[in-house]
N, C-alpha and C positions, 0 to 999 in steps of 0.2 A: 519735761525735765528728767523725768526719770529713763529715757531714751539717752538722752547724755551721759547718765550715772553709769548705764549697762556699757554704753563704747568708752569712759575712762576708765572702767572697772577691767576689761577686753584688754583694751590698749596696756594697762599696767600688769595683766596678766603675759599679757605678747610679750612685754619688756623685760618681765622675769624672765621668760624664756630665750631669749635671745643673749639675756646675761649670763642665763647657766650655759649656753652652747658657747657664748666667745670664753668662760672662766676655762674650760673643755677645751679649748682651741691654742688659746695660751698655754696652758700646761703644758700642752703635746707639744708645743713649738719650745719648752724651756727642755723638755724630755730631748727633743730631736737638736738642740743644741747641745745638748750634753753626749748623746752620740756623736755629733760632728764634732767635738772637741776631743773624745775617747779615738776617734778614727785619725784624728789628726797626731796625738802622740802615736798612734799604733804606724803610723807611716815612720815615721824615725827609726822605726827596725828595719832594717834591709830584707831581713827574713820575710816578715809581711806588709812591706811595701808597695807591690801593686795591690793585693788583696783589699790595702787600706786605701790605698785610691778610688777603687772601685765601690768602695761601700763612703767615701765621703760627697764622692758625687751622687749615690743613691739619695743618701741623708739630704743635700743639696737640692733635689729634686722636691723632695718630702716637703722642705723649709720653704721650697717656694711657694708650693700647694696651699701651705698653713696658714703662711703670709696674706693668698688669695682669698681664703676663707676668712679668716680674721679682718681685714679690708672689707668684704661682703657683709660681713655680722656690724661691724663696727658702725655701717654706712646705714646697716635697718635700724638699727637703733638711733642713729640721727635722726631717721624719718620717723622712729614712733614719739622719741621725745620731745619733735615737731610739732607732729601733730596732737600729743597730749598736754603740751603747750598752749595750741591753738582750742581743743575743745575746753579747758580752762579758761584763758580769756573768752570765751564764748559763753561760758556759766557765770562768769562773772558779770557780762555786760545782760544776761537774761535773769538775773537776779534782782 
C-alpha cells in the first residue's frame, strides 16, 4: 500500500509540474498574441509596413511553436490524470 501512496504522491507531483509549465506556455502564447496584434496595427503604416510583416510572420512562427508545446503539455497531463485515476480506483478496490 504504501508503494501506491509514493507513485500518487509522484504522479500528483508530476501533475503540478506540468501545470506550472502549460500556465508558462499560455501566458507566452497570450504575450505573442499581443505582439501579433501590435505588428498587425504597425502594418497600417506604410512607413513600416514590410518591417511589420516580417515581424508578424516571426510572431506567426513563435504561435505555432506554443500551440505545439501547449498540445504536448496538455496531452501529458491526460496521461497523468489517467493514470492517477487508475492508481485510485486501484486503492480503492485494494482497500
Amino acid at each position: 500500500m504504501t508503494g501506491q501512496t509514493e507513485k500518487f504522491d509522484d504522479l500528483l507531483r508530476l501533475r503540478t509540474a506540468v501545470v506550472q509549465e502549460l500556465s508558462a506556455v499560455f501566458a507566452e502564447h497570450h504575450r505573442l498574441l499581443q505582439v501579433a496584434s501590435a505588428a498587425e496595427f504597425k502594418s497600417l503604416d506604410e512607413a513600416t509596413c514590410s518591417e511589420a510583416e516580417k515581424e508578424k510572420e516571426a510572431v506567426a512562427t513563435k504561435i505555432e511553436c506554443n500551440a505545439a508545446a501547449s498540445e504536448k503539455l496538455t496531452a501529458e497531463l491526460d496521461r497523468i490524470d489517467r493514470e492517477l485515476e487508475r492508481n485510485d480506483l486501484e486503492g480503492e478496490v485494494n482497500d
